[in-house]
N, C-alpha and C positions, 0 to 999 in steps of 0.2 A: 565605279558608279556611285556606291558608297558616301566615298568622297567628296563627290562632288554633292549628294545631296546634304550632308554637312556642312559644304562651301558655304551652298547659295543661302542657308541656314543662320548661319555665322554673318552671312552680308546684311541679312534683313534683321538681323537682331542690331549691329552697329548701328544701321540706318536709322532704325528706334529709337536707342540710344542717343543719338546724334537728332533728331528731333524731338525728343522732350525734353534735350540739354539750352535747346535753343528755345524750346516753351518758357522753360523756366527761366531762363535766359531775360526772356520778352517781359512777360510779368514779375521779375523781380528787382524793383527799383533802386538805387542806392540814393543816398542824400549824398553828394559832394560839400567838402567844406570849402571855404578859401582859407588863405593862409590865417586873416585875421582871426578869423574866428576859431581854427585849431591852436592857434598861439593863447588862446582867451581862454577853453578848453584847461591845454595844458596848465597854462599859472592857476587855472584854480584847483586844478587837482594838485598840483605841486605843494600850492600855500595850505591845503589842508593835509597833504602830509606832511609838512612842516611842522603846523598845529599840534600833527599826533605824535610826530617827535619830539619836539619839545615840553610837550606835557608828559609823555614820559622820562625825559630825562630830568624834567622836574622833580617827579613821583621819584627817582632814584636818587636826588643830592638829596630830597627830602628824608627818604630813608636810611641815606648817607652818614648824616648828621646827626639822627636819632641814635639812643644806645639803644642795648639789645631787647631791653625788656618795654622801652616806649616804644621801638617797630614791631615788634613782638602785639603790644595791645592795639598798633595803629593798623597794622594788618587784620587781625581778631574783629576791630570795630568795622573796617571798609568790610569784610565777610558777612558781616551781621549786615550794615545795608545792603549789600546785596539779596541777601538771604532775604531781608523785608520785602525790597523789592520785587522778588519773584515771588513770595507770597501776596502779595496786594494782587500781582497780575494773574497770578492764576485763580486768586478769589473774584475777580472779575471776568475772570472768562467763567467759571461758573455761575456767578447771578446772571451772566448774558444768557447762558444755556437755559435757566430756569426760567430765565424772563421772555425767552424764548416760546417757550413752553406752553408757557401763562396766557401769552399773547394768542397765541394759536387756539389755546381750549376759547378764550374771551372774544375769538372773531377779528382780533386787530392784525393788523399791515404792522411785517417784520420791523419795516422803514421806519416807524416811529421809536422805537428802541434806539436808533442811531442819535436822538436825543436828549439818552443820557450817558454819565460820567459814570463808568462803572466801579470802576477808580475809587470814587471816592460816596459810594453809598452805601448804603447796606438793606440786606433783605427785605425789611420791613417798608423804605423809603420807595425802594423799587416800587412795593405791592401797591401802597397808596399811588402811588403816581402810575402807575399802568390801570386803577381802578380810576383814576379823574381823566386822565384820557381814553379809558371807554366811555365814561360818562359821557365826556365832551364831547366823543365822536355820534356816538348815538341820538345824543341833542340836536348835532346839526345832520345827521342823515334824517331826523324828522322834520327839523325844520324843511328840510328843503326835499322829502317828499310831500310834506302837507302845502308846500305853494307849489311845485309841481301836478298835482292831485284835484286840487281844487277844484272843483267844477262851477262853473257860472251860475248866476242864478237866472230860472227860468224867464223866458221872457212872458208879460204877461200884457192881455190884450186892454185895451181901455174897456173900461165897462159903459154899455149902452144901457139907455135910458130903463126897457125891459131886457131885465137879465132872468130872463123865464128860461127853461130849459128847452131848448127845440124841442126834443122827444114829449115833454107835457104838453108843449102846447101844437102839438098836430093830435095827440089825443084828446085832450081839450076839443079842439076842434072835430073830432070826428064823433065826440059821445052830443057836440051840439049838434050836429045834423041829425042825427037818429029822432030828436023830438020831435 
C-alpha cells in the first residue's frame, strides 16, 4: 500500500517536472542564425585571433632577436607600463569613490560624475569641477523654480470717478441723517 502511495507520488512529481520543463520551454526564446550570418560571426572571431597570434609571435621574434640583457630591460620596461597602468586605474577608481562621496554630501546626481575622465585628473580638478556643477545645478534649479513659482500679478479693477471707500461713505451717510 506503501508503495503505491510512493507510486502515485513519484507520478505527480514527473508531471511537475514535465510542466515547468515546458514553462520554461515556452518562455525561453533562442535567436536562430542563418548560415550567413554565423559564417560573419565566425571570420571575425577567427581574424582577431589571428590578430592575437600574430602579435604574439611578433612579441616573440622580437624577443628572439634581442640579446639577453636588451630583453632583460625590454621586459623590465613593458612591467613598469604595466605597473603605471594599474596604478593610474586604481588611482581613478579611488577619485571616483571620493568624488562619489562628495557628490552625495553636495546633493548632486551620481550621473554627473559619468562626465569626467578620471584617468586623467587629479583631486583638486575633481573638487573644482564637482563645485561649478553644484553651482550650475543650483543656478538652474532656481532659475526654473522662480518661473515656476511666480505668481501673477493681481488683477486690478479700473478706478471710478469716486474711489471713496463703501464703508465711509454709508457712514457718511448715516451721521448725515442724524442732523
Amino acid at each position: 500500500m506503501e508503495d503505491n502511495k510512493d507510486m502515485v507520488a513519484t507520478t505527480e512529481t514527473v508531471e511537475e517536472v514535465k510542466d515547468t520543463k515546458e514553462e520554461v520551454a515556452e518562455t525561453k526564446t533562442e535567436k536562430t542564425y542563418s548560415r550567413d550570418e554565423l559564417n560573419k560571426i565566425i571570420a571575425t572571431e577567427k581574424s582577431k585571433l589571428l590578430q592575437d597570434i600574430e602579435a604574439k609571435r611578433n612579441e616573440a621574434e622580437k624577443l628572439a632577436k634581442m640579446k639577453e640583457d636588451e630583453r632583460l630591460q625590454y621586459e623590465r620596461d613593458k612591467a613598469e607600463q604595466e605597473l603605471n597602468e594599474l596604478k593610474i586605474q586604481l588611482n581613478a577608481k579611488n577619485l571616483k569613490d571620493e568624488a562619489i562621496k562628495i557628490a552625495t554630501e553636495k546633493g548632486l546626481p551620481i550621473q554627473y560624475l559619468d562626465l569626467v575622465d578620471f584617468t586623467k585628473e587629479s583631486a583638486e580638478s575633481i573638487n573644482t569641477k564637482l563645485q561649478s556643477i553644484a553651482d550650475a545645478r543650483s543656478k538652474d534649479l532656481e532659475g526654473y523654480l522662480n518661473s515656476k513659482l511666480k505668481e501673477k500679478a493681481p488683477f486690478q479693477k479700473a478706478e471710478e470717478k469716486s474711489a471713496k471707500d463703501p464703508y465711509l461713505a454709508g457712514f457718511e451717510k448715516g451721521w448725515g441723517n442724524t442732523k
